[in-house]
Phi, psi and omega in degrees: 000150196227123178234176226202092160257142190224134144193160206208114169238171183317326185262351195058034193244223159337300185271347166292290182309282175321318183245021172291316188275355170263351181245348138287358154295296177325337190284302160317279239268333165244025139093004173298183197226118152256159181237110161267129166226086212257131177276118193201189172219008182272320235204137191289139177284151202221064217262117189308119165301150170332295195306305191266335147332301228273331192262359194287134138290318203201118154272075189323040216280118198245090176206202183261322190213155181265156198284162165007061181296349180281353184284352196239040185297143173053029189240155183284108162247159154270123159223154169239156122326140170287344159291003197241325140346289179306318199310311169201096177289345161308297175293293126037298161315281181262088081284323192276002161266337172270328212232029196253127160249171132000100158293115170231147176278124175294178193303307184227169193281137192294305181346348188251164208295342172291349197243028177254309208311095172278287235288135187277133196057028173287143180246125143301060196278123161226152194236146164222164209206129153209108174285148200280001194241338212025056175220325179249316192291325175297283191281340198276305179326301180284354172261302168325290181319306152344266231275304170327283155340297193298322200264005162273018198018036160246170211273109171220113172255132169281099186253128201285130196224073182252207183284018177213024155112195183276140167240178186048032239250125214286122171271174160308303197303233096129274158316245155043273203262353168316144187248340140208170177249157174252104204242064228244053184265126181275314192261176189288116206236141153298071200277044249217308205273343184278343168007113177116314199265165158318127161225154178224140186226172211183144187270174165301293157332279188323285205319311194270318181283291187252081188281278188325328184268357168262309173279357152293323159301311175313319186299342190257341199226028175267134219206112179308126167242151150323319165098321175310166179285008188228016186306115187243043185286177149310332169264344159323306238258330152335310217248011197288122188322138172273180167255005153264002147316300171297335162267316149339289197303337186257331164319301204282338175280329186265001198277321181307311164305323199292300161005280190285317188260022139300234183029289191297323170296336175270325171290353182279355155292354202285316189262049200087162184270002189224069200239344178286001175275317199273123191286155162090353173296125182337314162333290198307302188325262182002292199304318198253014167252343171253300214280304183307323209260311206281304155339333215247313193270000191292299178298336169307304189284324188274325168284334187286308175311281176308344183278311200288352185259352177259318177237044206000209218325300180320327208256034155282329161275004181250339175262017172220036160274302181315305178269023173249345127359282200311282199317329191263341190269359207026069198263347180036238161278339169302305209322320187289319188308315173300273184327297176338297221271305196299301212304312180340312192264350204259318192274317153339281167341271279238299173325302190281307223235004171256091196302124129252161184282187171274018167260330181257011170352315250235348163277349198270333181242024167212027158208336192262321156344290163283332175304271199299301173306331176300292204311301163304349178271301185300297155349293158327301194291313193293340202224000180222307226245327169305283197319304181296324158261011165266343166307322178284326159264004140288325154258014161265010163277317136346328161286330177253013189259312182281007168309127172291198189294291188320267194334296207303316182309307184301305161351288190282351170331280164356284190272333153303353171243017160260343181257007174236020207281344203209021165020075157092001170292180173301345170279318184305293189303323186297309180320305200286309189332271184344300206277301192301314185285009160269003179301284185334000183222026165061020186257104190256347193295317171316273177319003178240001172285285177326320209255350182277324190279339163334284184316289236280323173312322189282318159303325166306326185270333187270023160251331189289285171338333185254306161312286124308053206302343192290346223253313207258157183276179174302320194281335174303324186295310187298303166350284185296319163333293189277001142334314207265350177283316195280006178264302172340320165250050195027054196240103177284348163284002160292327159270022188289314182314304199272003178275308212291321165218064184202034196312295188292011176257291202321283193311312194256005171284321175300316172313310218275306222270320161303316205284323161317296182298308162324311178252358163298307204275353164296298203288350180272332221039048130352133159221158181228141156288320202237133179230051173212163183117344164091193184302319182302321177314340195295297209300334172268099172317131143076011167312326165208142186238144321272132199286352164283326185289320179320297189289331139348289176281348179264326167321299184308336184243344166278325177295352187263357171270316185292317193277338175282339173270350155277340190269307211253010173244145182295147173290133168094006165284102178299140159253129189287122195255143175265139193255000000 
């Protein structure tokens, strides 16, 4: 029998991924041939072809609503909730082989928020959730708020503005008939299409921890913005982005560059560690589309952002004028941070309070703008704010390069217990920051300190969970699993479900078992190249050096987070899941 399994839950996380793989284990086991096609961020969308629809006996869907529903017109389909999915994905199976009819795709998608609303005095709420990496805080945030929404009996869609773009992505109607929107964003996002409506802005962090007391605030305290890119109303100025908002926002943009051109500097290593001096070699190529090219664009991009999250569009050639400055003047990443921050207030500054007349207004974001803040910012940089501060990030690269065994060890203490202390809050992002803007000075140890100490809460908790099962209910055992998937690509945020209601055991078995890992991976010199991917970076030689040891120490600090937290934790403490 040939089926068509789909699952999808709000977040595209944890609960999508479990139970793609129990109902395709399940499937296997009663000799069928499936197709997954799970809507997620753990696994690449895999989408059932014309060819394999057409050849489906049963199209199976464990989601709220089905995906692109006109492909399966006339095909025998099952839909569920994906919670009703996990318990016994077998029965699960054959109800949807006994009970599937006939498909027909309704006219329009059930889905939007005007046709959810049953419930007498139900609010039309729609949202958008983005974290500066878009990848855990982002779908888990958007699942709460969901789930929330539903069980406050109001009409609400989440739309995820993560690392592979907006997904659920919010229509006009949709906007339109919202009685307020929800903005539950760390970076600089467009509000330019909600004009008009009640907004409420709100972090990631709120959303995910307290979603129900975050959309009650939103009904009482949501306050209409203009929407424009100059908006200076009374309530902007309310509401006015902190600079660690802002600094966030420049982060989530340069992380790609750093990304992609770690990755390519360790394959051009593939072919030795010097294989990149000799020109016209595949080596050479590599070196100079990640270290010349993309490296080269990290600070430019990280200045350019952070200015555009302060004076949106205008102040982006004048914050990556400042920050290739930064870079040349070799002022590095402080350098870029400052030139951001400056170009960012200058082209603001120029925006509010620099009066013309109306006939050349209109010269003001694409000639008067760019002038005067590029001009000032470049000025700054070259003649007050560069020179001091690459004296300043030369010796603390000096420093961290000649650091003896102790100093790196305290070190790698520090920033490993800073990356597990808020599983993706602000001390976790200040930890990351630090590592990543030392890629840029050729300094790898920190950032391979980070991303090791990264791993281990969410890996600590699928070790507990496996270890004390007797400790955890059924749906907690499935938690950690898929915990232990999500520390494995460093998404440290796999452990929130068992911090949110166990703090004072979880937060300090994690702190001590990062802060281990942390100080294994200094005391080895560990290097990373690349700093996000987890354990998957190991498949690119020489991606990370040395790679036994490296792994030595995230072995090493998550078993002392499972086992002490299997140990110091009570029996029968539910953790709460989002579903």
């Amino acid at each position: 029998m040939n089926i068509i399994l789909i699952t999808a839950c709000p977040s595209g996380m944890a609960t999508t991924f479990l139970a793609a793989k129990r109902l395709e284990q399940a499937a296997q086991r009663q000799g069928w041939s499936a197709h997954v096609e799970m809507h997620g961020e753990v696994a690449p969308l895999q989408a059932a072809t014309a060819e394999q629809i057409a050849n489906a006996d049963l199209i199976v869907v464990a989601a709220d609503h089905v995906p692109a529903p006109e492909r399966f017109e006339g095909k025998r389909l099952f839909q569920a909730p994906i919670a009703s999915a996990l318990p016994d994905p077998s029965a699960f199976l054959a109800q949807a082989k006994r009970e599937a009819p006939i498909y027909s795709a309704p006219a329009a998608s059930t889905t939007s928020a005007s046709t959810a609303a049953n419930s007498a005095g139900g609010k039309k709420i729609v949202a958008v959730t983005a974290c500066p990496t878009g990848v855990a805080h982002t779908f888990m945030a958007a699942e709460a708020l969901a789930e929330a929404g539903k069980a406050m009996g109001h009409a609400i869609r989440v739309e995820t503005q993560g690392s592979v773009g907006a997904q659920d992505k919010l229509t006009e109607e949709e906007i339109a008939d919202a009685d307020i929107v929800v903005l539950a964003c760390d970076i600089d996002v467009d509000p330019s299409r909600f004009a008009g409506k009640r907004i409420y802005r709100t972090s990631t962090g709120n959303a995910l921890k307290k979603p129900r007391p975050t959309l009650e605030a939103a009904l009482s305290e949501a306050a209409i913005e203009n929407g424009s890119s100059n908006a200076g109303t009374a309530n902007k100025s309310v509401k006015e982005k902190g600079v660690y908002k802002h600094l966030l926002t420049g982060v989530s943009f340069m992380l790609p560059m750093v990304v992609a051109g770690g990755l390519l500097i360790a394959l051009s290593f593939v072919f030795g560690i010097e294989a990149f001096e000799q020109e016209g070699t595949l080596a050479a190529a590599l070196m100079q589309i990640g270290g010349g090219t993309a490296f080269a664009l990290m600070i430019p991009v990280l200045a350019g952002y952070i200015a555009y999250s302060i004076a949106d569009r205008p102040g982006i050639a004048p914050g990556m004028i400042g920050g290739m400055l930064a870079a040349n003047i070799g002022s590095g990443f402080i350098g870029g941070i400052l030139a951001g921050f400056l170009a960012g207030y200058v082209a603001l500054a120029v925006t509010r309070y620099v009066k013309l007349p109306s006939s050349v207004e209109s010269l003001k974001p694409i000639l008067i703008i760019p002038l005067v803040a590029s001009l000032v910012t470049g000025l700054t940089m070259i003649y007050v704010i560069g020179e001091p501060v690459a004296a300043l990030l030369n010796a603390l690269t000096s420093f961290l390069e000649s650091m003896g065994s102790t100093n790196a060890v305290l070190l790698g203490i520090l920033l490993g217990a800073m990356m597990c202390f808020d599983l993706g809050g602000p001390v976790n992002k200040a930890a990351y920051t630090f590592g990543v803007g030392l890629l840029a000075s050729e300094t790898y140890g920190p950032m391979a300190a980070i991303m090791a100490a990264g791993m281990v809460p969410a890996i600590g908790m699928g070790i507990a969970s496996f270890v004390a099962r007797n400790k955890f209910s059924a749906p907690e055992r499935e938690a950690g699993k898929a915990s232990f998937v999500l520390g494995l690509c460093f998404i440290s945020e796999g452990a929130i479900p068992f911090t949110a209601k166990d703090p004072l055991r979880v937060i300090p078995a994690c702190m001590v078992g990062g802060a281990l890992t942390g100080a294994l991976s200094m005391l080895v010199g560990a290097q990373l190249m690349a700093p996000h991917g987890g354990i998957f970076v190991l498949l690119i030689p020489n991606a990370i050096t040395p790679v036994l040891l490296y792994l030595g120490a995230i072995v090493a600090g998550s078993l002392v987070t499972g086992l002490s937290y299997a140990f110091i934790k009570r029996d029968a403490a539910q953790v709460a899941l989002a579903t």
